[in-house]
N, C-alpha and C positions, 0 to 999 in steps of 0.2 A: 621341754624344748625351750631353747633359750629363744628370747622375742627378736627380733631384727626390726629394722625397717629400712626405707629406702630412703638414698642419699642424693634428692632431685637434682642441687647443684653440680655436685659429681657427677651424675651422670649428665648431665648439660654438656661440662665443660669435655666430657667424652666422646658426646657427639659431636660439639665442634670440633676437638681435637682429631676427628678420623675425616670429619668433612675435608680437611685438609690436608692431611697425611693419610688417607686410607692406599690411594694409589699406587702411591710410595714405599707402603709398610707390605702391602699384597706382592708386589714387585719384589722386594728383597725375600720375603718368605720363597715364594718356589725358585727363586732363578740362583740362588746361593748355591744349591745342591744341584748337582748338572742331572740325576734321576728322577728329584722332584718337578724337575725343568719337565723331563719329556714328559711326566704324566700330560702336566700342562697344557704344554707346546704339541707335544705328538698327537693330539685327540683322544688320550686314555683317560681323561679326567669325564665321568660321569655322576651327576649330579639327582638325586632321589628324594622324593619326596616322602620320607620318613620311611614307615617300616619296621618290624623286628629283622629280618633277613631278605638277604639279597640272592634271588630265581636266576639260574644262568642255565636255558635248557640246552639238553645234548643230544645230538643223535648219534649212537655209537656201532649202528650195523644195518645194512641194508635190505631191501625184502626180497622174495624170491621170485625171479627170472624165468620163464620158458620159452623156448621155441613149440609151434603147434601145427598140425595141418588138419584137417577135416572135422572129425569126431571125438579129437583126442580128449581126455580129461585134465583138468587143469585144478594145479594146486592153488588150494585157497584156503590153508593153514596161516594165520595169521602171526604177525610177525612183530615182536616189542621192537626193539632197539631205541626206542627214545626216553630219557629220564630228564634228571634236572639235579643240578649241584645247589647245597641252599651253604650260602654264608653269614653269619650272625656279624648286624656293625659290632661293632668297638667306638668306645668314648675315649677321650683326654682332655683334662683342664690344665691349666697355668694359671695361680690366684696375681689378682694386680692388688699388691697392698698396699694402703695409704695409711700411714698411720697419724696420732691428733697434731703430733709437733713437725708434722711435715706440711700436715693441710693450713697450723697455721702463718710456717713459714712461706708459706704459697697461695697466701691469700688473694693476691691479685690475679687475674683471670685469665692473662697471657702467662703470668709463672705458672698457673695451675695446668694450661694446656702442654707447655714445656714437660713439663714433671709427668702427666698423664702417657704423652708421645713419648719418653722413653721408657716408663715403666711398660707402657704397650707393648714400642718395638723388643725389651727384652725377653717378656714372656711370648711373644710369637715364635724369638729367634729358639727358643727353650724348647716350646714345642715343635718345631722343624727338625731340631736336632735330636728329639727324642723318634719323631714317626720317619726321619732319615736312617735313624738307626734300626729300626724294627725293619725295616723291607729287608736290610742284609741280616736279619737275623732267624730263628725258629722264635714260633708263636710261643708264649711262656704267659700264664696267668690272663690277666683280661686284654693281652696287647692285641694288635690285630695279624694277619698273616703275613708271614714274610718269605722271600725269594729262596730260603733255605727249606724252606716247605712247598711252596709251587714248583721250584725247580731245584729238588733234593737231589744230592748227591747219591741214595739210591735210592731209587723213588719206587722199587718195589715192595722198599719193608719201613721207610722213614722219609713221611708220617702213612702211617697205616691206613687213614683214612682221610681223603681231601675231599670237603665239600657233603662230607655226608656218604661218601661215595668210598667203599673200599677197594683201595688199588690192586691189592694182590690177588683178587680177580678178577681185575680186569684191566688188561694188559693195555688196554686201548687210552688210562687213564694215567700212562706213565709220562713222564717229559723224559727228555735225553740228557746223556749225560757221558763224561770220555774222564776216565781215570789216569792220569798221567803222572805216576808216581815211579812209574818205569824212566820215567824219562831224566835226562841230567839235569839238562834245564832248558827254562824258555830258548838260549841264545845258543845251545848246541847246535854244532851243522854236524846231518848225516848225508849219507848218501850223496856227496861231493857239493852238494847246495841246496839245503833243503834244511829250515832253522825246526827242531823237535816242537817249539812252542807251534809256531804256523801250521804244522800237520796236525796238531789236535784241533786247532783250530778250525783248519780243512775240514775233518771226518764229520765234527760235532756241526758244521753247516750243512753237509751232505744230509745229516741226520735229520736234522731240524726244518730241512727245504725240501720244496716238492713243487715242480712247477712255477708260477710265479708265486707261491709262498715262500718268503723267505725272510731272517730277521731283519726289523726294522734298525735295531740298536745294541750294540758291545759295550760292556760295562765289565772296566776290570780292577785289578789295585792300584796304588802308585808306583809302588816297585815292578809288578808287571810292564805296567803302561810304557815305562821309564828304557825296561828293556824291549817293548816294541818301539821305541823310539830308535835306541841306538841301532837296530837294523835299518831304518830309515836312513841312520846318519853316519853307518858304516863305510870303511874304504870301497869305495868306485859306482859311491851314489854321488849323483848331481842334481841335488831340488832348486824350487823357485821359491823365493819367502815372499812374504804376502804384500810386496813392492816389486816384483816381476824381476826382481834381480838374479842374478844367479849365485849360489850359495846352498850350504848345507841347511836343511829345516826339517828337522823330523815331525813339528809341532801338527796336532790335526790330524792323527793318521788314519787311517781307511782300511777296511778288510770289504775286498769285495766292493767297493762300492757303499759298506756302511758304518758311520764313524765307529771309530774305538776312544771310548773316552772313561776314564777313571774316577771314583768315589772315594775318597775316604775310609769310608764306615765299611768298603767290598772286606771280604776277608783277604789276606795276602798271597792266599794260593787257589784265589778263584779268577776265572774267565763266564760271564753269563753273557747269554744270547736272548735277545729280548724282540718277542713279536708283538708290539702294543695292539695289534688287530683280536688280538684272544687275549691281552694281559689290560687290565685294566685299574683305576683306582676309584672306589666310588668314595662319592661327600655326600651326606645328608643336608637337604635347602634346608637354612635356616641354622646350621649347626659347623659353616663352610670357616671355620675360625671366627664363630660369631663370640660376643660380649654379653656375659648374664649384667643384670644392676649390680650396683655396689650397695651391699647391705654390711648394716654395723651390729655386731655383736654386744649381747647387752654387757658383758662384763671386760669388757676392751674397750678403749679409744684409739680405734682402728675403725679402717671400712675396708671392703676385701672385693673383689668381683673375679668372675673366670674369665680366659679365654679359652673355649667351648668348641672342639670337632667331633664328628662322628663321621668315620670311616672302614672303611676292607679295603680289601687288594684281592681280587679275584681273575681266576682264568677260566674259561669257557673251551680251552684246548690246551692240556698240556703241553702234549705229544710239538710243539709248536715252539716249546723251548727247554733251550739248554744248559748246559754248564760242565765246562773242565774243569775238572778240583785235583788238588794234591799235585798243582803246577810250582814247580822248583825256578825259583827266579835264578 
């Protein structure tokens, strides 16, 4: 094993470098991605103190009911229905490397912090756009789970099993889901006024809603997004832009009451319905885009350090969210 050791001044000049840009650098990490925003922003972001897996118990059926009068005998067969989904974290690093002819071009204190703060903000931005991309994608190797897997397009055969938990029997274990491959496109009018995208829409809320449960957040593509707009901004609408004027504005739109807002990284023929009350994103303390030392390798004149998460994406109710796939822009 090759020797290392640690790089005191380096790391100095890193702790002042976050004393003053930490704010800054945490700020641009979640709010760049508008999904990563809501973990944030919405209350989904839960924080644990270590762990191999994360416990999200479930109750999936009720116990048994009687009416009685006198002498009658009463059932008192006992009744499971409650288990527990377990989730394994997941890690990701981004190395910060400094190598000998940059550290001596940087020898001054305030260049060193320069140099540090953008090597930082890059590998931060590295990794957001890395765990921004796993939430829209299926779990593959050691990534962590993604919105392709909590809320599969058919989530009675793919993935077979969420949480430890096998879905295909137990029906109770499914999320919804509305196949609209039938359809022309988002921006077809049937039935004299009524757009083919907004009725899938419709059905997969009916689905996913019950009472005051209902989703907190829509997340779709840009092309989608784009043609939910132009319904907004269609002949014999009249919006208010955000100066109370009168004018077309589709920007901002709403279903329901709850925003529709678009991702990048969504795939281009999905619509997901997102109830942050059961979807969640846990961080390990200690590990929340924390910085290992910089240590130097014996046969380099280089010094290296991580930037260090450990996170899941878990839900404690599928059935709670949705997604329309195989939507024709």
């Amino acid at each position: 094993m090759a020797a290392t050791s640690t790089t005191e001044t380096w790391d100095a000049a890193w702790t002042l470098t976050m004393r003053a840009k930490r704010k800054e650098l945490t700020d641009n990490f979640f709010d760049a991605y508008p999904t990563l925003d809501m973990f944030r922003s919405g209350g989904a972001l839960v924080t644990d103190n270590g762990g191999k897996e994360i416990q999200a118990d479930l109750m999936y059926s009720g116990n048994s009911a009687q009416y009685f009068s006198g002498y009658d005998v009463l059932n008192t067969d006992a009744i499971d229905g409650i288990t527990a989904a377990f989730y394994p974290f997941r890690y990701a690093a981004v190395p910060i490397t400094i190598n000998y002819t940059e550290e001596m071009e940087n020898r001054k204190s305030d260049a060193a912090m320069k140099l540090l703060a953008a090597k930082t903000e890059q590998s931060m931005l590295t990794l957001r756009d890395q765990i921004n991309a796993s939430l829209y994608s299926a779990q593959t190797g050691k990534a962590p789970l993604g919105f392709q897997d909590i809320i599969a397009d058919a989530p009675g055969t793919s993935p077979t099993t969420l949480g430890g938990i096998t879905v295909s029997s137990n029906t109770w274990w499914k999320n919804k889901a509305e196949n609209a491959t039938a359809d022309t496109s988002f921006k077809t009018i049937v039935n004299t006024n009524f757009y083919e995208g907004m009725i899938r829409m419709s059905t997969l809320w009916n689905a996913v809603s019950e009472g005051n449960e209902q989703p907190t957040n829509v997340f779709t593509s840009n092309a989608i997004y784009a043609d939910y707009e132009e319904i907004f901004e269609g002949t014999g609408y009249q919006r208010l832009t955000g100066k109370d004027k009168p004018g077309v504005d589709g920007r901002l739109p709403s279903f329901r009451g709850i925003p529709v807002q678009y991702d990048r990284d969504c795939a281009s023929d999905r619509i997901y319905f997102l109830n942050t009350k059961y979807l969640k994103m846990h961080m390990q303390s200690g590990m929340n885009f924390a910085k290992s030392n910089f240590k130097e390798p014996a046969n380099q004149m280089a010094k290296v350090a991580f930037i260090i998460v450990g996170l899941q994406i878990t839900t404690n109710n599928r059935r709670r969210q949705g997604v329309v796939y195989n939507v024709n822009d």
